[in-house]
C-alpha positions in Angstrom: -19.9 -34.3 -35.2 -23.7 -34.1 -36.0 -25.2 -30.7 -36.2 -27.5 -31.9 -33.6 -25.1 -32.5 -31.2 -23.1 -29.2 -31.6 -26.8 -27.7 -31.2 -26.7 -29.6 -27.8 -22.8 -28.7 -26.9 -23.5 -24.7 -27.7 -27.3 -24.7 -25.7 -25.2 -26.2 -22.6 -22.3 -24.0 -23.1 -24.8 -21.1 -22.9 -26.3 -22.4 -20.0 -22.8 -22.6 -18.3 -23.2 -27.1 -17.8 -19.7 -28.3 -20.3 -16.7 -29.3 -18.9 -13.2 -27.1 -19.9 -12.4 -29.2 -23.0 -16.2 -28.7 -24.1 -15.7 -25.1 -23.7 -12.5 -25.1 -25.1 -14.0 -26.9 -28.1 -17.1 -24.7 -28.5 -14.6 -21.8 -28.2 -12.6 -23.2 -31.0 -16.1 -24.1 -33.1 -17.2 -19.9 -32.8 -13.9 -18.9 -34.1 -13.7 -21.2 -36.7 -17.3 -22.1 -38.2 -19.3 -19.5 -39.2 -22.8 -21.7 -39.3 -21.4 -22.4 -35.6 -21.7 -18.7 -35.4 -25.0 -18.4 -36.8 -26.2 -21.0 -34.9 -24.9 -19.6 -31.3 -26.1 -16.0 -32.1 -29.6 -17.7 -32.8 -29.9 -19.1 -29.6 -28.3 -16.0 -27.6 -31.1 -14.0 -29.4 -33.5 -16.9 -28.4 -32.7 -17.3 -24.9 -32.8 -13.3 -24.8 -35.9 -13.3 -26.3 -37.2 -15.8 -23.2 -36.3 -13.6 -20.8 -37.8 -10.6 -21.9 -41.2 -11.9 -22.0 -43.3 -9.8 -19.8 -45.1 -12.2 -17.4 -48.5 -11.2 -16.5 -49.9 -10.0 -13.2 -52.1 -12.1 -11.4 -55.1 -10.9 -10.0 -54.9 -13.4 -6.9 -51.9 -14.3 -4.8 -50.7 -17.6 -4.9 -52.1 -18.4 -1.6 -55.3 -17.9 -2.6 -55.0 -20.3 -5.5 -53.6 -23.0 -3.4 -57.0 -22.7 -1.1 -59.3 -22.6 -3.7 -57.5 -25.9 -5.3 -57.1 -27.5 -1.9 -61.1 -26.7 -1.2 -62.5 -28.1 -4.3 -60.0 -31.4 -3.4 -61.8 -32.0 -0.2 -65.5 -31.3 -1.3 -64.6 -34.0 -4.1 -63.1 -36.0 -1.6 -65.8 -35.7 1.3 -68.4 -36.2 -1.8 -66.8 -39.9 -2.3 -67.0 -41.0 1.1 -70.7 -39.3 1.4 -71.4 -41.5 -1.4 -69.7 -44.6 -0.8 -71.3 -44.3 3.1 -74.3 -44.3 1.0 -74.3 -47.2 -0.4 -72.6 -49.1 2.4 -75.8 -48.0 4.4 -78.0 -49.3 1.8 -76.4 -52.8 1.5 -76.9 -53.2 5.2 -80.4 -52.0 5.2 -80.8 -54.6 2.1 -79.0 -57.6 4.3 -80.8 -56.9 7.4 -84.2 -56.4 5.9 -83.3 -59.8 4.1 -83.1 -61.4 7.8 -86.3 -60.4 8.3 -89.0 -61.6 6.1 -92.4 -61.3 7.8 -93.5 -58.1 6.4 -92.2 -58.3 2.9 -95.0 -57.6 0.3 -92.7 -59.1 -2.5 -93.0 -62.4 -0.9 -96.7 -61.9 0.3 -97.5 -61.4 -3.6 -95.1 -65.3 -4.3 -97.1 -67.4 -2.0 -101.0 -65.7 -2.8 -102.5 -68.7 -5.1 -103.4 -67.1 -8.5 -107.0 -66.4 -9.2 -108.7 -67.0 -12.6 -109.4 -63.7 -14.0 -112.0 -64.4 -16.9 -112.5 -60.3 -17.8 -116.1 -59.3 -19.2 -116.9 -55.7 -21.1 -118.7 -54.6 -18.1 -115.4 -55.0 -16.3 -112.8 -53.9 -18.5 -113.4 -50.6 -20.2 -110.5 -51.7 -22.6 -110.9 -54.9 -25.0 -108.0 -55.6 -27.1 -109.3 -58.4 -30.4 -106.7 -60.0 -31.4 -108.3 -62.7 -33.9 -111.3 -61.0 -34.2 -110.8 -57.4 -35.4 -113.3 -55.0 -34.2 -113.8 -53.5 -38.1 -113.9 -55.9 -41.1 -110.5 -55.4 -42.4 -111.1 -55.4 -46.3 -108.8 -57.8 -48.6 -106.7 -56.7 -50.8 -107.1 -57.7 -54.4 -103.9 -59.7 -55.7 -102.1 -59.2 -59.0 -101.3 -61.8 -61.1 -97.7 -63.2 -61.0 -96.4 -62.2 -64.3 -93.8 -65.3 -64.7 -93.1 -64.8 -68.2 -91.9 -62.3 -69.9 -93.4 -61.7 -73.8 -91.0 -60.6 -76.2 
């Protein structure tokens, strides 16, 4: 047997779960097998060891907890249906206002026929030369190509 099963076979026999021939075999196992041994008295001082730890005191009841956890579900949950209201309203405002298209600037602006603009200085305080710089823009000299190398 694998020591991973007797592991197994002692932790249930501890917690009281093996059947009368599993007991009678772990019985057999601690009288016999001293790494058996060692191995039981590990977990008895383990599962001792559990038990003693000191659990700490809570500074609210349990009640208390289960409101505050319950609250925080339903603002979350009244928060998604305020939003998703939301934007169901503003689909319908979007479709209706669709239906109706007299007063729309947007398509006031489409159907106005475009007007030359031909801007002056006097109009536009802001001039923007493109292909004819405002300052001479110097030129740089160039450097010869050196193509050969001398030795």
């Amino acid at each position: 047997m694998e020591k991973r099963d007797c592991f197994e076979l002692l932790s249930a026999y501890l917690d009281g779960e093996v059947t009368a021939t599993e007991r009678r075999q772990v019985e057999e196992w601690l009288s016999t097998d001293t790494s058996i041994k060692c191995l039981y008295k590990r977990l008895l001082n383990l599962r001792k060891g559990l038990h003693d730890i000191p659990v700490p005191a809570t500074a609210q009841s349990s009640e208390v907890t289960i409101n505050q956890v319950l609250t925080r579900v339903n603002r979350r949950y009244r928060l998604n249906w305020m939003l998703g209201g939301a934007a169901a309203a503003a689909c319908i405002l979007g479709a209706i206002s669709g239906l109706f298209p007299g007063n729309s600037r947007m398509l006031e602006i489409a159907t106005t026929q475009p007007t030359e603009l031909t801007p002056t200085a006097a109009d536009s305080p802001l001039m923007v030369a493109l292909n004819n710089p405002v300052i001479e823009i110097p030129k740089t000299a160039v450097a010869p190509s050196s193509l050969s190398i001398q030795k």
